[in-house]
C-alpha positions as CSV (number, residue, x, y, z in Angstrom):
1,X,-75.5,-2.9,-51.8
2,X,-77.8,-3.7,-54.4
3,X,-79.8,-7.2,-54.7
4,X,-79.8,-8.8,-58.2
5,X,-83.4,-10.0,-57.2
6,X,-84.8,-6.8,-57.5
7,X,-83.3,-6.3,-61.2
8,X,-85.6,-7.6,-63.6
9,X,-83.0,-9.3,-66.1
10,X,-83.0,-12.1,-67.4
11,X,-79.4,-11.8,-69.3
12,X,-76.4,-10.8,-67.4
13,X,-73.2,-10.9,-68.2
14,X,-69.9,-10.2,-67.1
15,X,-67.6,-12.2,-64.5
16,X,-67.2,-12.0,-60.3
17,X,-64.7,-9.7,-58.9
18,X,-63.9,-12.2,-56.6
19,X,-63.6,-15.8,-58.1
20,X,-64.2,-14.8,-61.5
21,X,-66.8,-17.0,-62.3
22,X,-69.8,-16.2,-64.4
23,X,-72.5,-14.1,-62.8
24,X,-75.6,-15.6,-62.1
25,X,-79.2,-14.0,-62.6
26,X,-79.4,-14.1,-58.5
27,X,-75.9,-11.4,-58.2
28,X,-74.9,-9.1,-55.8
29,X,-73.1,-6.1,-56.2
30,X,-71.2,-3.9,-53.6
31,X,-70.6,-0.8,-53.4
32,X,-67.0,0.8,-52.7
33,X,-67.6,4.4,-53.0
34,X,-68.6,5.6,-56.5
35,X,-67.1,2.4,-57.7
36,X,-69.9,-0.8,-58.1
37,X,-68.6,-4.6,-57.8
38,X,-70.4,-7.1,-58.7
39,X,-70.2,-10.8,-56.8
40,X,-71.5,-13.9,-57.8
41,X,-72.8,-15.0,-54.6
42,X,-73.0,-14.4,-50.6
43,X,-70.2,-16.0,-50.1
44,X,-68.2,-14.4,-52.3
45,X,-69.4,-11.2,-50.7
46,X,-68.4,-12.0,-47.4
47,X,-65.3,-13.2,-48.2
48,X,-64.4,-9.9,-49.9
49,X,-65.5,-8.2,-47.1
50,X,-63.5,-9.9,-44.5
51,X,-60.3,-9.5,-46.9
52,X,-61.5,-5.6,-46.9
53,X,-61.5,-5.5,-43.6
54,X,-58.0,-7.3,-43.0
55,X,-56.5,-4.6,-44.9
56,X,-58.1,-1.8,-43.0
57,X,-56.6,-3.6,-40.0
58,X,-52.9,-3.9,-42.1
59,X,-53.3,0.0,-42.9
60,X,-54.4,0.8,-39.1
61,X,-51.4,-1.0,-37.6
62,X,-49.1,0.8,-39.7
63,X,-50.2,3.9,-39.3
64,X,-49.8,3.3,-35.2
65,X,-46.7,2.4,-35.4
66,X,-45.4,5.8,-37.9
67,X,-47.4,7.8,-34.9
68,X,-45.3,5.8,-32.0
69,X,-41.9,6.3,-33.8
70,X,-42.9,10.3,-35.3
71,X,-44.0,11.2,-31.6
72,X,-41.1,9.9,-30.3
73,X,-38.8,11.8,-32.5
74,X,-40.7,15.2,-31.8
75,X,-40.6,14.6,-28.0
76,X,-36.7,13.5,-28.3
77,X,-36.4,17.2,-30.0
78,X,-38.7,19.4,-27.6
79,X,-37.9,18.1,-24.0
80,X,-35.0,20.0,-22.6
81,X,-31.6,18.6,-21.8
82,X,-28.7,19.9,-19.8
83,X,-26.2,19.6,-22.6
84,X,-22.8,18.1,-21.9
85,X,-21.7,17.6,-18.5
86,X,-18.6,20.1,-19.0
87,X,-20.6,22.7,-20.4
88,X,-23.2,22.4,-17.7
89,X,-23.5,25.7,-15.7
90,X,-23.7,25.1,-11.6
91,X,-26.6,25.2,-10.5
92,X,-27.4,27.4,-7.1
93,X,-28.4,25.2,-4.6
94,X,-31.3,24.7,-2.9
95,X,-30.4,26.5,1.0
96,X,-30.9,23.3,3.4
97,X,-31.4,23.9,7.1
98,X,-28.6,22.7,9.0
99,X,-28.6,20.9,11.4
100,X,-27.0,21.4,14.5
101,X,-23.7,19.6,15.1
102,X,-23.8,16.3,16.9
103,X,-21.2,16.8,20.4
104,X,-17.8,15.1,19.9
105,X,-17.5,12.1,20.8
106,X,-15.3,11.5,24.8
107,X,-11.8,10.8,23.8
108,X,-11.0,7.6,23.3
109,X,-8.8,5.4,26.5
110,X,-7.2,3.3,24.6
111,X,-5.2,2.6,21.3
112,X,-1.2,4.4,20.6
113,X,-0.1,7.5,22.1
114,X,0.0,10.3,20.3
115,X,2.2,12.4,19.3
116,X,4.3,9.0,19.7
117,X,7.2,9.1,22.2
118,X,10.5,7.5,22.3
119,X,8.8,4.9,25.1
120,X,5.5,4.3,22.5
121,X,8.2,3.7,19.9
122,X,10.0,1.0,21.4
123,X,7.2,-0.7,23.0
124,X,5.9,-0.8,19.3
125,X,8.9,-2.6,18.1
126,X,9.0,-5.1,20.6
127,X,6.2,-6.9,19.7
128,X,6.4,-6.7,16.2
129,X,8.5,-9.7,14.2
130,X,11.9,-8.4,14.4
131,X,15.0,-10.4,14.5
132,X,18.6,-9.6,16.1
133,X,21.0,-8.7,13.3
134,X,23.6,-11.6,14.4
135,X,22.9,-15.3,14.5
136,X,23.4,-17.8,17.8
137,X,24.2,-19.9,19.8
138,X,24.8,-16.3,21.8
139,X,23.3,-13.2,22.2
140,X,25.6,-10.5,21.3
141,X,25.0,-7.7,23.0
142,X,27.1,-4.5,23.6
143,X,30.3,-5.4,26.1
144,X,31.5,-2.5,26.9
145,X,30.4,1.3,27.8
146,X,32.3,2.8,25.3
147,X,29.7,0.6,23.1
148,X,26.3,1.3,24.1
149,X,24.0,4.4,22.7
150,X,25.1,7.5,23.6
151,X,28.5,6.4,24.3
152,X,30.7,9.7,24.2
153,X,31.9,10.2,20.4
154,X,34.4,13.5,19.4
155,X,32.9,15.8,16.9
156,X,29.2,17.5,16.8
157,X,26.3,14.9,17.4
158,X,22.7,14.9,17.1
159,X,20.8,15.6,20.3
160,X,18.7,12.8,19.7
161,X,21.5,10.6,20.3
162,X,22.3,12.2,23.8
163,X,24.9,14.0,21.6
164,X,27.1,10.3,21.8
165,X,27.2,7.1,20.2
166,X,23.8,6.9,17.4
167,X,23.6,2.8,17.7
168,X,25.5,0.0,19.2
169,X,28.6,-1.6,18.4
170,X,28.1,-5.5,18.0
171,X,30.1,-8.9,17.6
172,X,33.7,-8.8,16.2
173,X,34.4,-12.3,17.8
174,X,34.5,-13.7,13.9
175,X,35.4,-11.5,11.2
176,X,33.1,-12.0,7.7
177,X,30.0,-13.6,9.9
178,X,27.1,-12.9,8.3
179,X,24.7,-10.0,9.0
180,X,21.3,-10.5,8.5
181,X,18.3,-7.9,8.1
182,X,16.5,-7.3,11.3
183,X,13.0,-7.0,9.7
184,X,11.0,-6.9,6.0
185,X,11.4,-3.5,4.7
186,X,13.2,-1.9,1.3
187,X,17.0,-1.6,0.9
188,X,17.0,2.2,1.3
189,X,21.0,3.1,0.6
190,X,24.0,1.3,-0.3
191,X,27.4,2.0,0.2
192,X,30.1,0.3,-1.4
193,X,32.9,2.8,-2.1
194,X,35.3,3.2,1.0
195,X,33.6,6.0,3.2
196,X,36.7,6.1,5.6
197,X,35.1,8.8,7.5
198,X,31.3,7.7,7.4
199,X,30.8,4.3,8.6
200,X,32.7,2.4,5.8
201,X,30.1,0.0,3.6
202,X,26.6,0.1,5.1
203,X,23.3,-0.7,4.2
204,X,20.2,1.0,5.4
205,X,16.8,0.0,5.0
206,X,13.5,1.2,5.4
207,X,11.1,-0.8,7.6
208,X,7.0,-0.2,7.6
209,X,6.2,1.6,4.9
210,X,9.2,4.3,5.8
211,X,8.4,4.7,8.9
212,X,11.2,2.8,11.0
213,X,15.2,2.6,9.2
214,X,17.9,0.3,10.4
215,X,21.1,0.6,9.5
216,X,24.0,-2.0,9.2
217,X,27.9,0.0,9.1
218,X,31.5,-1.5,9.1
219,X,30.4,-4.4,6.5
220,X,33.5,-6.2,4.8
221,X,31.5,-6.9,2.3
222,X,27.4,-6.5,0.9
223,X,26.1,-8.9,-1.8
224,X,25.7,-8.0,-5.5
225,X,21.9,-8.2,-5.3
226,X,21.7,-5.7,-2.2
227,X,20.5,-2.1,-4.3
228,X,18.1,0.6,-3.3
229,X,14.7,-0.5,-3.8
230,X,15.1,-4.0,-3.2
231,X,12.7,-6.3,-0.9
232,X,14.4,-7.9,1.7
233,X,12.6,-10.2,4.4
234,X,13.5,-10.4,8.4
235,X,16.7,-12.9,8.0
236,X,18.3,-11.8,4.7
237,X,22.0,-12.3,4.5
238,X,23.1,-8.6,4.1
239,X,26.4,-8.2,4.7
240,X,29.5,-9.7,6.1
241,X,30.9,-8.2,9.4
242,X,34.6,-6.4,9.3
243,X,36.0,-3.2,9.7
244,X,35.6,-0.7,6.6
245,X,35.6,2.5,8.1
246,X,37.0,1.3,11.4
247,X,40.1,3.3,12.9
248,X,41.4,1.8,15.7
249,X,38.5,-0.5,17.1
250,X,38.2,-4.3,17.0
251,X,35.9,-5.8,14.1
252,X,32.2,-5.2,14.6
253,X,28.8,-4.2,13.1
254,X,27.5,-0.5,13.9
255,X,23.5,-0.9,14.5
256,X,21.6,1.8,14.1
257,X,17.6,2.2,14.7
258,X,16.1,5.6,14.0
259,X,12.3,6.2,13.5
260,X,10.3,8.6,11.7
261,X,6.1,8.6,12.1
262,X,5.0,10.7,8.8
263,X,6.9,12.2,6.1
264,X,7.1,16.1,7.6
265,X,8.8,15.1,10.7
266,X,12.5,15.0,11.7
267,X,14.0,11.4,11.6
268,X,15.2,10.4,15.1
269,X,17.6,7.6,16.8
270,X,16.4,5.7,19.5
271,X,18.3,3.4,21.8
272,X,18.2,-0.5,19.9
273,X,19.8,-2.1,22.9
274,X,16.6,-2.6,24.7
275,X,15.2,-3.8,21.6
276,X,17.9,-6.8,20.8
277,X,18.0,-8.1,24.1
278,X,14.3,-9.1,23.2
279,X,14.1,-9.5,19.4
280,X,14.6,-13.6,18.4
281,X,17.9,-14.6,17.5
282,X,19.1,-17.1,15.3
283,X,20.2,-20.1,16.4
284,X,21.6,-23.7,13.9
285,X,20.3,-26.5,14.8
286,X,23.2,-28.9,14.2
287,X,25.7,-26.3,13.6
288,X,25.4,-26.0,10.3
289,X,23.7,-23.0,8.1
290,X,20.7,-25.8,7.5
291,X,17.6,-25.5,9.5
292,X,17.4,-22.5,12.4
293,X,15.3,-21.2,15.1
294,X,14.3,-18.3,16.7
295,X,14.2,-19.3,20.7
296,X,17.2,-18.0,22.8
297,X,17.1,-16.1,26.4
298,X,16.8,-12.4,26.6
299,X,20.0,-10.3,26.7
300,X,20.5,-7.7,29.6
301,X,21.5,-4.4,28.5
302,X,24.2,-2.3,30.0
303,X,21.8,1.0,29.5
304,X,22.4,3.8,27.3
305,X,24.8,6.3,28.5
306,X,23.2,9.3,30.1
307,X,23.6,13.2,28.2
308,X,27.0,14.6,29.9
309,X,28.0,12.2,32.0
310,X,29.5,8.5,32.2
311,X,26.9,5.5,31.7
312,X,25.6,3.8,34.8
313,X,27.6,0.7,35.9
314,X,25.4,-2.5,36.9
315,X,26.7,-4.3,40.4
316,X,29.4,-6.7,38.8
317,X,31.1,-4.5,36.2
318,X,31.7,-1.8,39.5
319,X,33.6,-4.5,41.2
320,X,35.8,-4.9,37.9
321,X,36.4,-1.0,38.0
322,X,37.5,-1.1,41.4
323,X,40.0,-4.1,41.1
324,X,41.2,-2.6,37.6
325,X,41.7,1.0,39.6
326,X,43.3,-0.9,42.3
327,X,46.2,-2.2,40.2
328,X,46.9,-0.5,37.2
329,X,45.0,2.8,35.3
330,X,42.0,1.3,33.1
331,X,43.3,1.2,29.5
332,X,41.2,3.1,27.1
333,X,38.8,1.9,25.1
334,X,39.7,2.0,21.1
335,X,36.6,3.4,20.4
336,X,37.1,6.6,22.4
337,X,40.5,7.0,20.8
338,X,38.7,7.3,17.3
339,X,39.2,10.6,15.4
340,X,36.4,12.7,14.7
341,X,34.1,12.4,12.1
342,X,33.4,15.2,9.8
343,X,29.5,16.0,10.0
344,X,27.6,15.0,6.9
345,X,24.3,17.1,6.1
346,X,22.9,14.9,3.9
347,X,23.8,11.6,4.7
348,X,22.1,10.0,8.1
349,X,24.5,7.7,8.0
350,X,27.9,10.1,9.4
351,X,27.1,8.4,12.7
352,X,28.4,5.6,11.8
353,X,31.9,6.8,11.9
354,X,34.3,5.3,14.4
């Protein structure tokens, strides 16, 4: 920069590059590279040289800011990546030492038995919230031997069912009383043609998640809504008691509980006649099908009949025995005089046959 002062001129001419006033003898004049500019005054000077310096400042920023974004494309390009996660390759990994194996823990002295027996079974069952498949004011129960599980039956029978009688026979005081589901599960099978030889109309359904199946035979009749795959809750109406698929035998319902603890293992019949003594039973309050509850006394079993031989006798049904063999030769029981039943692979439900 170059003071005017030191100029000797006494004429000067020409205009400011900043205000563009006239120049005065007293001038300064900048230097930008090779290029000279002349100024009026100081202040004119320094304000071109703070607008100078914003735009150095403008030009700095910018150029930051293409560094940050061209650095971050070049690093985005040159740092590895592991491509696609399906065209990854495995990776060996790094051997660990291993640690020795912690000592099993002591077994366990409480919770269910396992591999559940026929005793675990029904001990389950009677506490869970189960209702007796006929309503009050009475407990029905089974009334004779030739009733009970394991009763002798003609024809080839599962083992399970001491090669006898697969349920218990119950009611058949009133014909068409209704039958109601013994516990919330999912109608299973339905029946509704004849089935002379199998049990006549029946219903089966599948309790706890398939784990536990009752089964409801002899029904006169089963309600429209009553399919496979149906919800049914503990107290649903369904069926009506008779005698489809009854030969010779009074009216009655053929129970059935069989049991089955996973998917791979053989379905198997246990006795229900300890369980109904117990489960709640229905009982109208005025009579009527209005309001009901679930209190009644506990039913005593006659006891399922033994594998080849004749079911026990309790104290009082020996006397009758004796005073029937005293006078005349006990008549036979209808049941016994039913005609065999032709197995059925594939269908659980052959026991039901009378």
């Amino acid at each position: 920069m170059i003071d005017a002062d030191s100029i000797e001129a006494t004429d000067v001419r020409g205009a400011c590059a900043w205000c563009d006033g006239s120049l005065r003898p007293h001038h300064f004049v900048q230097m930008a590279g090779a290029r000279a500019i002349t100024l009026c005054s100081e202040e004119c000077l320094r304000a071109r040289q703070r607008d100078d310096a914003a735009k150095r400042s403008r030009v700095r920023r910018r150029n930051a800011k293409i560094a940050v974004v061209v650095g971050a494309l070049v690093a985005a390009c040159v740092t590895p990546h592991d491509g696609p996660r399906l065209l990854r390759r495995p990776v060996a990994a790094a051997a660990t030492v291993k640690k020795p194996a912690a000592p099993a823990p002591p077994p366990v002295p409480y919770g269910p038995e396992w591999p559940p027996t026929e005793a675990s079974d029904l001990a389950d069952l009677a506490h869970d919230a189960w209702l007796h498949p006929l309503s009050g004011p009475f407990r029905r129960m089974p009334v004779r031997d030739s009733r009970v599980f394991g009763a002798e039956r003609p024809g080839d029978r599962p083992i399970d069912c001491r090669k006898g009688h697969c349920g218990v026979d119950l009611g058949g005081e009133i014909w068409g009383e209704q039958v109601h589901a013994a516990h919330d599960g999912i109608v299973d099978r339905v029946r509704r043609d004849p089935n002379e030889q199998h049990g006549g109309h029946y219903v089966r359904i599948a309790h706890r998640n398939g784990t536990v199946f009752t089964q409801y035979f002899h029904l006169a009749a089963i309600p429209r809504w009553v399919e496979p795959g149906v919800r049914v809750k503990a107290g649903d109406v369904i069926g009506l008691l008779g005698d489809s698929g009854v030969k010779e035998s009074a009216p009655h319902v053929h129970f059935t509980v069989s049991v089955r603890p996973a998917a791979d293992w053989v379905e198997q019949y246990v006795d229900p006649e300890p369980l109904i003594a117990l489960w709640p039973l229905r009982i109208p309050l005025d009579g009527s099908a209005g309001p009901v509850c679930t209190a009644g006394p506990p039913g005593v079993p006659l006891g399922g009949a033994p594998v080849g031989g004749a079911p026990p006798l309790t104290a009082a049904r020996h006397v009758v025995v004796k005073r029937k063999h005293a006078h005349a030769a006990p008549k036979r029981d209808a049941d016994e005089a039913a005609a065999p039943a032709a197995p059925v692979v594939d269908e659980p439900a052959a026991e039901g046959a009378e």
